[in-house]
N, C-alpha and C positions, 0 to 999 in steps of 0.2 A: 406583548414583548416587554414593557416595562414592568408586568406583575409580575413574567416570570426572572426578569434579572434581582427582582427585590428581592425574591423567593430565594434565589441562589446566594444574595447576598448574606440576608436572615440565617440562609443554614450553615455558611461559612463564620457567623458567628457565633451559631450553635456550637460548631464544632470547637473553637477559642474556648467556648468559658465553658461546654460542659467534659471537654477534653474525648470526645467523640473524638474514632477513626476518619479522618480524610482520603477518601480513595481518589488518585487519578488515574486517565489513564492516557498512554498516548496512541496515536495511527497512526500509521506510513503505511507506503507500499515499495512493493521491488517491481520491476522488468514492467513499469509502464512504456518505454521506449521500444524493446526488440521486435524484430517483425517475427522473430519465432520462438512457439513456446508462452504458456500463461502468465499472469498478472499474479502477486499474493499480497493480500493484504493483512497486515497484521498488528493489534490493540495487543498493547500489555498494559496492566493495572496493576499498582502497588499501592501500599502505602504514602503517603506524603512526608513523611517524616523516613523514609529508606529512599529518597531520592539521592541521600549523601551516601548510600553505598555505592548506585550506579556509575556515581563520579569516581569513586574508589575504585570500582572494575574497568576504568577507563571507557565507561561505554562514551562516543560518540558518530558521527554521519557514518553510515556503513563505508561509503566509500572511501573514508580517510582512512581503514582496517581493508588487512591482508583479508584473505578466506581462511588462513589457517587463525588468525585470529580472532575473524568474525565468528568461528568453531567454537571457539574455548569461551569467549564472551558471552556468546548467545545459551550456553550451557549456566554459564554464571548467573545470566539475566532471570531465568527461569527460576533457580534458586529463591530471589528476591521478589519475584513476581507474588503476588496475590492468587492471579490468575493471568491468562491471556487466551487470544483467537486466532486462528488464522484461516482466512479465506482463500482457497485457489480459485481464480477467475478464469476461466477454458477460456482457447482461442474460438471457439462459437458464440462467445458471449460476447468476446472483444469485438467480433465482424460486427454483430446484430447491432452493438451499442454504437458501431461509427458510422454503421452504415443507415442508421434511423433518422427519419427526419425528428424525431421526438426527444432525443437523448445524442450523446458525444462517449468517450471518456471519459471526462471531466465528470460530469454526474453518474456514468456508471460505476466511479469510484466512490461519489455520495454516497451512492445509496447502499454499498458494502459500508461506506465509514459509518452509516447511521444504522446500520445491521448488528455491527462491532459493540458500538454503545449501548444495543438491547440487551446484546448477551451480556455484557461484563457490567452495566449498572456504575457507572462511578460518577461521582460528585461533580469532578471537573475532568473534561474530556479536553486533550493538547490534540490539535488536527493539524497535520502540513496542508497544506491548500495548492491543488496544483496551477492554481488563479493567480492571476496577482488583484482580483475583485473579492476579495475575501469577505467584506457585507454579504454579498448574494447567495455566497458560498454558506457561510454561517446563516443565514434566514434560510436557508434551505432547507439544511440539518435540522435545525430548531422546530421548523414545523412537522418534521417528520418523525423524529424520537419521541418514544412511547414516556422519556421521564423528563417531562418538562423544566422541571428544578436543576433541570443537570447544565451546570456552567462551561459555556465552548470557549476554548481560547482559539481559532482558527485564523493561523498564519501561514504567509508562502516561506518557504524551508524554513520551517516548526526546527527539522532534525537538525540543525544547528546550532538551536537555543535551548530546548528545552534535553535534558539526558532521557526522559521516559518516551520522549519520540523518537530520541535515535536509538534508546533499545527498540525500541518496533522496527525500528529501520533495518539494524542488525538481525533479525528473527526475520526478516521477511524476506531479507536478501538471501542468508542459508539456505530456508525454505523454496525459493524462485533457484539459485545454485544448484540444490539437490532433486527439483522437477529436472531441471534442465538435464544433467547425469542422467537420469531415468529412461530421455528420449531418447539420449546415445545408445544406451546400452540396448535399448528395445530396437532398434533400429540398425544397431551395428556401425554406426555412422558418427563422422564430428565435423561439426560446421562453427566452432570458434564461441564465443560468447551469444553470439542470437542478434545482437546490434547491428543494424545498415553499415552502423562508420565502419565496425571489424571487416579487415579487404580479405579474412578466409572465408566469414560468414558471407559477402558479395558473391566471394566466387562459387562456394557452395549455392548459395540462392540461384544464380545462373543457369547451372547444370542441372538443380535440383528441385524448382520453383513448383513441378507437379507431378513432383514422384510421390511426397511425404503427405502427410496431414499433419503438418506443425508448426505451419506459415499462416501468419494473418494476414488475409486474404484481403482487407480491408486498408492493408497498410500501401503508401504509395511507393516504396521500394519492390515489394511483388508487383503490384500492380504494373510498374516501368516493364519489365522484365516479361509479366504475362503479355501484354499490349504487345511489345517488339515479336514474340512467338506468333501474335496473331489469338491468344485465348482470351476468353472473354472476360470483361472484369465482375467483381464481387456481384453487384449491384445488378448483372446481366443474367444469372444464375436464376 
């Protein structure tokens, strides 16, 4: 641990005196919370020195932006980008991962955010941590990315401090918006945002809990609703 924080240190002073590119990059996710519909995880990487554009396109926390101008920003963002990723997480992945005595959530998101870091390679990687134990969180990551030199800053809501996480945030949230559209239109059907609290998506869930295949199955809102029908829960399957 401490060879590899020297190493990151070392190369951040590489990059001062021999005026090397500094890449970061940041991670979030969208639709951790709904009981219907995928997860998206999404890195974007830029420059370190274009992080004063991101300020200039207003990027910040997805949810502080409308959808019409999480649209126009997340088009901007790309512009500026380097690169970026985006993982869709299926609702089979979600059951598997909450319903395992080995894994949660919380690390089914690790291990896309330390996926993210293979693909895009950057210097210093900004993580939202959905922990508030962000050591564990960060020795996690660490041990698992393939480039050790790469420096984590892993924070709980990153997207509020850092602008290259909350471009992730915005790109990840379009992305989880535009699955979500997908399922309406495939289905013919609209159950509201996909969130427990939304009382159309309730009542849709209600009437609808085992028509669809687009409910996590793993969640305790289905689950309440399967239980009162009398079906079986995830874990009984």
């Amino acid at each position: 641990m401490i060879k590899g924080l020297l190493k990151s240190f070392l190369n951040c002073v590489n990059y001062l005196i021999l005026g090397d590119i500094l890449l970061i990059c940041g991670i979030e996710e969208a639709g951790r919370g709904p009981v219907i519909g995928p997860m998206v995880i999404c890195g974007v990487l830029i420059e370190k020195e274009k992080e004063k554009e991101l300020k200039r396109l207003g990027v910040k926390d997805s949810k502080l932006l409308t959808p019409k101008q999480r649209e126009k920003i997340s088009e901007e963002i790309k512009k500026v980008a380097k690169d970026f990723n985006i993982i869709i997480v299926s609702i089979d992945e979600i059951d598997r991962a909450v319903g395992s005595d080995i894994s949660n959530l919380n690390w089914l998101e690790a291990d896309k955010f330390i996926e993210t870091i293979n693909v895009l390679k950057p210097d210093i990687a900004y993580i939202d941590c959905p922990s508030n134990n962000t050591s564990a969180y960060k020795e996690y990551i660490l041990n698992r990315i393939k480039n050790k030199s790469t420096k984590l800053i892993v924070e709980h809501k990153a997207d509020q401090r850092y602008p290259v996480v909350s471009a992730a945030s915005i790109l990840a949230k379009v992305i989880r918006d535009n699955e979500i559209e997908k399922i309406k239109k495939k289905y013919k059907i609209d159950f509201g945002s996909g969130y427990p609290s939304d009382q159309f998506t309730k009542q849709f869930l209600e009437k609808n809990y085992n028509k669809y295949p687009i409910f996590r199955k793993s969640w305790v809102s289905w689950n309440n609703i399967a239980k009162k029908n009398g079906q079986k829960k995830l874990s009984q399957f």
